[in-house]
N, CA and C of each residue as an Amber inpcrd file, in Angstrom:
protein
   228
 -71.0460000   5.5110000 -49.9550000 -70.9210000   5.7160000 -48.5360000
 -71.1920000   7.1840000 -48.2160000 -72.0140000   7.8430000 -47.3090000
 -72.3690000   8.7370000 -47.2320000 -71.1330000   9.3300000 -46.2160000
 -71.1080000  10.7220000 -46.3670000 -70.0390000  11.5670000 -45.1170000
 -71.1610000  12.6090000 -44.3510000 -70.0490000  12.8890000 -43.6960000
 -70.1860000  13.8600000 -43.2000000 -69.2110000  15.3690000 -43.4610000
 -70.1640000  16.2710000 -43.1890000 -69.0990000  17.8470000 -43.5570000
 -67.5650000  17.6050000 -42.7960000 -66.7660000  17.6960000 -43.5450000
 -65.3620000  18.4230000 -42.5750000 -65.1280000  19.0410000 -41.6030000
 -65.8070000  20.5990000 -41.8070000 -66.0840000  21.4220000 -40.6700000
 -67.2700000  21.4260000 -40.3670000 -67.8930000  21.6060000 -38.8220000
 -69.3480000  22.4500000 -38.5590000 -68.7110000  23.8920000 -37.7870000
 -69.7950000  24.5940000 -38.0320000 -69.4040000  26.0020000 -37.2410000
 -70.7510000  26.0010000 -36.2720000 -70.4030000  26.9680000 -34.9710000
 -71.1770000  26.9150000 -34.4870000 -73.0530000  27.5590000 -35.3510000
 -72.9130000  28.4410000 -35.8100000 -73.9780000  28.5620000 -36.5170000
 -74.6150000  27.1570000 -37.4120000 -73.8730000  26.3960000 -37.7060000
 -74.0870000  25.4040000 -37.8460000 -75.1880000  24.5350000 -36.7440000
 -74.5890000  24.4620000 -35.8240000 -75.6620000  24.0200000 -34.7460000
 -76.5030000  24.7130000 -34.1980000 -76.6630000  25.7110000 -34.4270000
 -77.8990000  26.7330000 -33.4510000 -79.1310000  26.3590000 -33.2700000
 -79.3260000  25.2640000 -33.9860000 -80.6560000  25.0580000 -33.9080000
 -80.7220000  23.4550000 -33.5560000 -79.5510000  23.1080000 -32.5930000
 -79.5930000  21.6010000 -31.7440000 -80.3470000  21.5790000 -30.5950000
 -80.4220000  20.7180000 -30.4090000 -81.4350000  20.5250000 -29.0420000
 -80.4880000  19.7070000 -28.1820000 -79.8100000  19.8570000 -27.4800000
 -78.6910000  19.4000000 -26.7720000 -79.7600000  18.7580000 -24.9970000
 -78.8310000  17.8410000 -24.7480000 -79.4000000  16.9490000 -23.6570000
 -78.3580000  15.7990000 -23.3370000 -78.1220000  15.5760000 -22.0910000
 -77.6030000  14.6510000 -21.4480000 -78.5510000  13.3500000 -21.0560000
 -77.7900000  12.2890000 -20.9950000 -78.0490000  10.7560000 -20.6590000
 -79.1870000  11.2320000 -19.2490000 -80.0500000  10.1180000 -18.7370000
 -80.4560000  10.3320000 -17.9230000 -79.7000000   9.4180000 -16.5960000
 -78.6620000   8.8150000 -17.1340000 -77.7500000   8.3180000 -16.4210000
 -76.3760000   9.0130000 -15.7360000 -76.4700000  10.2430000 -16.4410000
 -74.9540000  10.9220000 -16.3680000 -75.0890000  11.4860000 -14.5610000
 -76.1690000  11.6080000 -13.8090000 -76.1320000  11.9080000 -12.4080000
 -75.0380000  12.8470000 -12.7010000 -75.3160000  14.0620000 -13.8480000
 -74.4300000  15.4130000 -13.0560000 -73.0720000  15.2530000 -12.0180000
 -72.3960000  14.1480000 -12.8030000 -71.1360000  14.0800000 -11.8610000
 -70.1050000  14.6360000 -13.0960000 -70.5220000  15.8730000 -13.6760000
 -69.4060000  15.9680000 -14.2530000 -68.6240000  15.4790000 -15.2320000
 -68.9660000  14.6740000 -15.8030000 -67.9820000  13.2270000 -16.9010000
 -69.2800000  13.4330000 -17.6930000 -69.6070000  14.2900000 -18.7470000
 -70.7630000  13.9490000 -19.2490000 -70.7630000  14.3060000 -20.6090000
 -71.1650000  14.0040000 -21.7310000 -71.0060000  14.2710000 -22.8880000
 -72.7290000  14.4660000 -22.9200000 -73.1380000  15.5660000 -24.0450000
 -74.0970000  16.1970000 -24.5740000 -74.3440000  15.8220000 -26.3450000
 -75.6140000  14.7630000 -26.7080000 -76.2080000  14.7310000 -28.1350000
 -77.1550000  15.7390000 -28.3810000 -77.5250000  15.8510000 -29.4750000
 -78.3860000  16.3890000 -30.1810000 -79.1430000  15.3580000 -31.3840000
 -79.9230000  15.0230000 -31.5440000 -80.5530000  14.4380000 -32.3340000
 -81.7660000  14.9310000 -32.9130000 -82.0150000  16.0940000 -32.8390000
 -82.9930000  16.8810000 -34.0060000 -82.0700000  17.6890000 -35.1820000
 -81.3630000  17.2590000 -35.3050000 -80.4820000  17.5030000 -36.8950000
 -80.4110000  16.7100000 -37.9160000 -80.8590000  16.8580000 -38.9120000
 -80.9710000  16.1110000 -40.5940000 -79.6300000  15.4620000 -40.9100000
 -79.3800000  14.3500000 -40.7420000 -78.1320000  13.8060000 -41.4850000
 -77.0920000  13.6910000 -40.2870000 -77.1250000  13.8040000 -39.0750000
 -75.7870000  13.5310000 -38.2240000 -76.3420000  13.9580000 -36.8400000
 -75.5670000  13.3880000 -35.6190000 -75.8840000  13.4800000 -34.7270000
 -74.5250000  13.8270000 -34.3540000 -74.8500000  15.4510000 -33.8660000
 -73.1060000  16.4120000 -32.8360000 -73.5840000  15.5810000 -31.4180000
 -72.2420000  15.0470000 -30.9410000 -71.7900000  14.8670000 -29.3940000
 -71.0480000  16.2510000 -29.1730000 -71.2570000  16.5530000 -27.9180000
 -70.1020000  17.3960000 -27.0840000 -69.9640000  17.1950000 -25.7040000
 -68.5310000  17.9130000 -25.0510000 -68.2420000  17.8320000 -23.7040000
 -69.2410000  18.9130000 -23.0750000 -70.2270000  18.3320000 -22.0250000
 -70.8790000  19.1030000 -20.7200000 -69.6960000  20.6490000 -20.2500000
 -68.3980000  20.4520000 -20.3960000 -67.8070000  21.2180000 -19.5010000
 -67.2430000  21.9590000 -20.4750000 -67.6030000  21.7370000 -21.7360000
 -67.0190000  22.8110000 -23.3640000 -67.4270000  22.8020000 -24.1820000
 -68.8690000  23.0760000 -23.7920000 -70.1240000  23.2510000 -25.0120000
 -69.9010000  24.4310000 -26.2480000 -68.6970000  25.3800000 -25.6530000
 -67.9830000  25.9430000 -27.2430000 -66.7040000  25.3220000 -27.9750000
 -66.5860000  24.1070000 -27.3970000 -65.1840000  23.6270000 -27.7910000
 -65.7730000  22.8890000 -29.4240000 -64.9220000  21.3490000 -29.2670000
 -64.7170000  20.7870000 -30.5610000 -66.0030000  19.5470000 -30.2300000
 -66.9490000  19.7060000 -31.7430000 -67.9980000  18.7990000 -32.2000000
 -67.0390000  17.4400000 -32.7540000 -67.8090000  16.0490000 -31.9270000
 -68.0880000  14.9140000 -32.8060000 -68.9720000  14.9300000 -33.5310000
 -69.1200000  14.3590000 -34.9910000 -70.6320000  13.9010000 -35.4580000
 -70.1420000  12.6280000 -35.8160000 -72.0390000  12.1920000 -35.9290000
 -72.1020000  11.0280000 -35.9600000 -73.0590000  10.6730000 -37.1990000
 -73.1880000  10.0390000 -38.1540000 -74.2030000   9.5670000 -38.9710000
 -75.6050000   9.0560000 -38.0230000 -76.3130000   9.4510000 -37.8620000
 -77.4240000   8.8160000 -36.9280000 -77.8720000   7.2610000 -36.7120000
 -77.2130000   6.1340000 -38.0030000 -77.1120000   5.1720000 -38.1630000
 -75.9140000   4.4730000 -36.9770000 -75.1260000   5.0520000 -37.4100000
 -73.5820000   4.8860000 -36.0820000 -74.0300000   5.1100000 -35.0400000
 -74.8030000   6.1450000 -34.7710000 -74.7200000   6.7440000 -32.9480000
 -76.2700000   5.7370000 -33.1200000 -77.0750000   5.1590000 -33.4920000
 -77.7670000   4.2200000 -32.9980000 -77.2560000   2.9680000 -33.0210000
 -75.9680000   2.7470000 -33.3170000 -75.8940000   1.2390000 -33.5960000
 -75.0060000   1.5650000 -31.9480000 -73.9700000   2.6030000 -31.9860000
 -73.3880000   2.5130000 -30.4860000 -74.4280000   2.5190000 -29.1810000
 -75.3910000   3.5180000 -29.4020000 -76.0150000   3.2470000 -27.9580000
 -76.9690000   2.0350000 -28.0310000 -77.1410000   1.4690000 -29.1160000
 -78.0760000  -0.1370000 -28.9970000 -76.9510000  -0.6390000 -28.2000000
 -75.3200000  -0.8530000 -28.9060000 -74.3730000  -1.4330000 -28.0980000
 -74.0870000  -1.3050000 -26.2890000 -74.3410000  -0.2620000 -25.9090000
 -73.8270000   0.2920000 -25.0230000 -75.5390000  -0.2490000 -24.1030000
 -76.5100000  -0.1290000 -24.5600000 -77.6980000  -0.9080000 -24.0880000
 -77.3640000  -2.2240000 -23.3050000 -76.6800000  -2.8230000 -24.3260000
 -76.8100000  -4.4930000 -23.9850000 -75.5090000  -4.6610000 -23.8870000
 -74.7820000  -3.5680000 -22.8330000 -73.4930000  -3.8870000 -22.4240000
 -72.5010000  -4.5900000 -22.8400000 -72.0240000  -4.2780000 -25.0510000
 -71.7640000  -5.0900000 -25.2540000 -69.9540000  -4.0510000 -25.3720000
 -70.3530000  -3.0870000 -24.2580000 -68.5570000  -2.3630000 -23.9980000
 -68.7040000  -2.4840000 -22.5550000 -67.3290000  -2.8700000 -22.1470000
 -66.4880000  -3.2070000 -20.7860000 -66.5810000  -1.7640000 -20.3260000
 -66.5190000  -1.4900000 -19.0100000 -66.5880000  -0.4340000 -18.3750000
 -64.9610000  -0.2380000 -17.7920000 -64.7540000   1.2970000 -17.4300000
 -63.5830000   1.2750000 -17.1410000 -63.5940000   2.0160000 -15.5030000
């Protein structure tokens, strides 16, 4: 089973390409991927782009947004 690092530091990411949904309509509630990184995909909060990184195995964060495609999560 493959991991992921424990920690990232920001030098760690310096070289993400960060971007929002084209759905997020800038209301604020928005989380930020990166997907030009080898081995994991960092999420972060729009409103604390120095705060705390999710990663994701790039396998996971494609199997969630296929999910999230075909509305197979309830909205709140």
């Amino acid at each position: 089973m493959r991991t992921l690092p424990t920690a990232v530091t920001a030098p760690d990411l310096a070289g993400a390409n960060w971007f929002t949904s084209s759905y997020s309509h800038n209301g604020g509630e928005c989380v930020e991927a990166a997907i030009n990184l080898p081995g994991a995909v960092p999420i972060r909060d729009t409103k604390n782009v120095d705060g705390p990184v999710l990663m994701f195995l790039p396998a996971a964060w494609t199997s969630f947004v296929h999910g999230v495609r075909q509305g197979d999560f309830r909205t709140v």
